[in-house]
C-alpha positions in Angstrom: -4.4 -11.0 -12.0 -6.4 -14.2 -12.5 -10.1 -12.8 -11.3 -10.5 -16.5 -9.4 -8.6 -14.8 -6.2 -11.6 -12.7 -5.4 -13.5 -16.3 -4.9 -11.0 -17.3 -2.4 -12.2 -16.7 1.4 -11.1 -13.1 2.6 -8.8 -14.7 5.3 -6.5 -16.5 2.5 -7.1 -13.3 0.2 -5.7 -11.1 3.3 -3.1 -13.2 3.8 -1.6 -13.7 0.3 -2.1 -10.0 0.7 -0.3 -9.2 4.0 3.0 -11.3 2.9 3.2 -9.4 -0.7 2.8 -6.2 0.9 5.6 -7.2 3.6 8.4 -8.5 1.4 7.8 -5.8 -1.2 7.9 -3.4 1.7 11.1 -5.0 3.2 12.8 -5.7 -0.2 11.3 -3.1 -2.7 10.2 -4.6 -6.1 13.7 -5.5 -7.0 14.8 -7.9 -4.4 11.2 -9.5 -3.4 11.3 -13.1 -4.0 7.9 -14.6 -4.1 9.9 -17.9 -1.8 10.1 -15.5 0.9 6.2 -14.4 0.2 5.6 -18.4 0.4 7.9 -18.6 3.5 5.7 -15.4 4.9 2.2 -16.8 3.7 2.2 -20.7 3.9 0.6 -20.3 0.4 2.5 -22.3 -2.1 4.8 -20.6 -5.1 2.1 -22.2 -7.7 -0.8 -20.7 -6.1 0.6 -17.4 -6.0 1.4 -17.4 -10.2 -2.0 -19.1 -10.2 -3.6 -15.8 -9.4 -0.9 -13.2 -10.5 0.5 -13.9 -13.4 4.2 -12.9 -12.7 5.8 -10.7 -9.9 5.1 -7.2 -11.9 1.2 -8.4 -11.8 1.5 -9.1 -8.2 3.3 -6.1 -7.3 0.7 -3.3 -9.4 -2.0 -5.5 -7.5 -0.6 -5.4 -3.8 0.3 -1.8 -4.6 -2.8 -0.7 -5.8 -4.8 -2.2 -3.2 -2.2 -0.3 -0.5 -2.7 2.8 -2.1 -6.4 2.7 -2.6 -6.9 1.6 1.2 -4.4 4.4 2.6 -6.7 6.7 0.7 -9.9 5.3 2.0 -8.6 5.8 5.2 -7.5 9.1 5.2 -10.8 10.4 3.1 -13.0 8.6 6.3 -10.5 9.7 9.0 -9.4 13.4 8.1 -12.3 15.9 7.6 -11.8 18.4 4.6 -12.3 21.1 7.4 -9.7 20.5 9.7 -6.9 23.0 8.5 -4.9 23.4 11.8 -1.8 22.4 11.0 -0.9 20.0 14.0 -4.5 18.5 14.0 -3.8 17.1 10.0 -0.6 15.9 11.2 -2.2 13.9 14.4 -5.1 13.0 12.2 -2.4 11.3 9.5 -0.4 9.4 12.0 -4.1 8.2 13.2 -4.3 7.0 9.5 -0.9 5.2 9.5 -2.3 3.4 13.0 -5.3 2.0 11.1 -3.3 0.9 8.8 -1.3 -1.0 10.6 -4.3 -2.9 12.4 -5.0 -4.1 9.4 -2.3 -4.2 7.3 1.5 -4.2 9.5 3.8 -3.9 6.6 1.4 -0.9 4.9 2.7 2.1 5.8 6.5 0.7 4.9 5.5 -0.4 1.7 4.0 3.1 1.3 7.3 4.7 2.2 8.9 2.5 -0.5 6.7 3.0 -3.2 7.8 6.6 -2.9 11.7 5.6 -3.5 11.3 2.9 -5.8 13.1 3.3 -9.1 13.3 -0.1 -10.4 12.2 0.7 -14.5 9.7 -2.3 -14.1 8.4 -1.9 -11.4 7.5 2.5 -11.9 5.3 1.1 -14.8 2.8 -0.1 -12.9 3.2 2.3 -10.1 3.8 5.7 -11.5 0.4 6.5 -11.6 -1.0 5.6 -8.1 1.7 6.7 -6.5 1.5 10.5 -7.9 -2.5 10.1 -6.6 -1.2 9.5 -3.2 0.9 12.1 -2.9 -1.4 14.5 -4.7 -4.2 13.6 -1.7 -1.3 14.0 0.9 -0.3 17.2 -0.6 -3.6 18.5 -0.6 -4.4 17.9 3.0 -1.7 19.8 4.0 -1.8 22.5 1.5 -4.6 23.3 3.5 -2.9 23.7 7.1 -2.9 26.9 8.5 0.5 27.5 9.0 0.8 30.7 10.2 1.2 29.8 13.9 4.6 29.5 12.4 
């Protein structure tokens, strides 16, 4: 990633951001075309390779960010003493909703992170994405589950 996208205003960087995360969500890492990110954004084909290199640079970057937001969230929203079981559930889907304020597509592309399989595209990923689950199984390791 070309460091020059950090100097562009936060509205275009949120943008760019919104329509990667939202085709790669929709299509998965295989089948996103950066035309349809253009088609999403309004922000030219050559402006996207300006500041990510080629679509594996763009995808580690829109994934990383997705991942490291999700787990922002959750560390601000869920309390490490909660432990009732339905209480981390709510408290996750409350996550999910914040998310989605911000960020629509976010939770999808979260859910296809998990599946992808694409060769490429687990380089980049492989990593993150077993931090995310390890934080998600953690929480609810926790839960008190003997109400069951």
């Amino acid at each position: 990633m070309n460091e020059k996208f950090y100097d562009l205003s936060k509205e275009k960087q949120d943008r760019m951001l919104n329509g990667g995360i939202q085709v790669f969500a929709q299509a998965g890492y295989r089948h996103a075309s950066t035309d349809e990110m253009v088609k999403a954004t309004g922000v030219s084909k050559g402006l996207w390779f300006h500041y990510f290199d080629n679509k594996k640079g763009l995808y580690h970057y829109v994934c990383s960010y997705g991942i490291r937001y999700a787990l922002l969230e959750i560390s601000m929203k869920i309390d490490d003493g909660i432990v009732d079981y339905f209480d981390l559930k709510k408290k996750l889907e409350e996550v999910k909703i914040s998310l989605v304020d911000k960020y629509p597509y976010l939770p999808l592309l979260l859910t296809s992170i998990m599946d992808e399989s694409d060769e490429e595209a687990l380089e980049v990923i492989v990593d993150m994405r077993q931090q995310y689950i390890d934080k998600k199984t953690e929480i609810m390791m926790r839960a008190d589950k003997s109400i069951f």
